[in-house]
N, C-alpha and C positions, 0 to 999 in steps of 0.2 A: 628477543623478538616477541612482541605483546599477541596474546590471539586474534584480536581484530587486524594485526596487517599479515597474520598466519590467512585468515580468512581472507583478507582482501588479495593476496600472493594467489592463493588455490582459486579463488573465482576471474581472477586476471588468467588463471591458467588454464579455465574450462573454458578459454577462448578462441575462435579459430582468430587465423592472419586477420581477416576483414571485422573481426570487433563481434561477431555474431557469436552467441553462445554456443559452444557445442551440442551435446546430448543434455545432458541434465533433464531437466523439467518442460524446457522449451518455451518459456516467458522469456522474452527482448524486448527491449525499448524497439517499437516497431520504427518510428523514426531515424532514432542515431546507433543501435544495433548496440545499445552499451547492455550489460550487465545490470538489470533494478535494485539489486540487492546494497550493490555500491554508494547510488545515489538515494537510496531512500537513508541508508545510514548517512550518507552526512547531509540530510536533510532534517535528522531526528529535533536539533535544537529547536527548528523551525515553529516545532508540533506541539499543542496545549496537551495533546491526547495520544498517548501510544498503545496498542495493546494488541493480545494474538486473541482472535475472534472467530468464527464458524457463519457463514452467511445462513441468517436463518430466512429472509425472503428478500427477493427484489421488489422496489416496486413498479409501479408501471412507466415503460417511457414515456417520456412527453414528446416527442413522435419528430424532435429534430435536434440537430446539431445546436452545439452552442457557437454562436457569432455575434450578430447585434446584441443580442440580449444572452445570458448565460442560461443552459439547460444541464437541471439535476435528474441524476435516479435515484430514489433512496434504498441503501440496503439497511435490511437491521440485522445486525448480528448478537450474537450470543458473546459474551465478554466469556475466554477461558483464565484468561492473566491478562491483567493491569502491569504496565510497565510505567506510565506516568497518567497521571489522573486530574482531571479538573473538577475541580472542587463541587459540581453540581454534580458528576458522575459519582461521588462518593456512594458506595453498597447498587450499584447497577448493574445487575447481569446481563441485558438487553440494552442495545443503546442502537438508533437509527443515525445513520450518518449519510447524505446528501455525496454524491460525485458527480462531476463535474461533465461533462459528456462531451471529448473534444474528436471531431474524427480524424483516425487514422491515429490515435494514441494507444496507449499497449493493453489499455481497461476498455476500451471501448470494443464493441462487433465489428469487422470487417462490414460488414454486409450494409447494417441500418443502424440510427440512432440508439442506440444503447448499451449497456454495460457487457461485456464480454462473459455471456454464462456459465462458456467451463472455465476463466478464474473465480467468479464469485460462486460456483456451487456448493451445498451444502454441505459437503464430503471433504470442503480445503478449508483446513486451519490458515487464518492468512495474519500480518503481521498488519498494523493499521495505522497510518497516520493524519491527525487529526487537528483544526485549528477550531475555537470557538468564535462565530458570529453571530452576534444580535440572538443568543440564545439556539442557535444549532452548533451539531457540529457539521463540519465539512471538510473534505480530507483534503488535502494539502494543495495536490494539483492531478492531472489526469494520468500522469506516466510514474511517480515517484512516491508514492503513496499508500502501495499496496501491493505488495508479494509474499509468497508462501511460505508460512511459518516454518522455516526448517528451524532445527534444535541449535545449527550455529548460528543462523541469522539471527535468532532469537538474542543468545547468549550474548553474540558483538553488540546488538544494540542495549542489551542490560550492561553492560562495562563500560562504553560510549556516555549513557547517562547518567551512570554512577561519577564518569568522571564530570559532569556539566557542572560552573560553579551555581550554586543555589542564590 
């Protein structure tokens, strides 16, 4: 048995009946009550950009929900580890990356337009996933995209694209 379905077995198992994560950290997909860490891994191929980062500021909302028109916040974070890189990020400590502001997803505030401040705080190593448009990045989607860099989630997602073919 590989450690990524060791990992996927133990996080299927900090699950209560109803799909809600137990204790842990207390990140859920607020919508379908899944497990993020699951789906951000097999969403990795998706991503020009992967890496475990530190939010070093928010910026400001743009004061509504994305629907007709799509509404970003940008954080910039501190790169600690590069797991895949796009070739314009090559020697980047610091890279801002655009989220997508959808409500009621698991990045976003309960309350108002914008990114959920105790995930993005400056104090959480988070894992990151990222595509390139028209010269930004922007992370993947609003629920799958971004959770807390633990040492295993790390780890499964470095063997995950060890194994991608190139």
């Amino acid at each position: 048995m590989t450690r990524e379905v060791v990992l996927a077995m133990s996080l299927a198992l900090a699950t209560t009946h109803c799909g809600k994560r137990a204790v842990n950290d207390g990140e859920t997909d607020r919508k379908e009550g899944a497990v993020p860490e699951m789906k951000l891994l097999q969403r990795l191929s998706a991503a020009d950009v992967v890496f475990v980062g530190k939010p070093v500021r928010l910026g400001a909302s743009p004061g509504a929900w994305s629907g007709r028109y799509t509404s970003y916040q940008e954080v910039e974070y501190s790169v600690t580890r590069w797991l895949k890189k796009h070739a314009a990020d090559a020697g980047t400590e610091r890279i801002v990356v655009l989220h997508v502001l959808v409500q009621g997803a698991r990045t976003a505030d309960p309350e108002a337009p914008r990114l959920d401040a105790s995930l993005f705080a400056t104090d959480r190593s988070l894992l990151v996933l990222a595509k390139v448009e028209r010269g930004e990045l922007i992370a993947l989607d609003a629920n799958d995209s971004v959770a807390p860099a633990t040492d295993e989630l790390v780890a499964a997602a470095e063997r995950r694209l060890a194994a991608e073919p190139r």
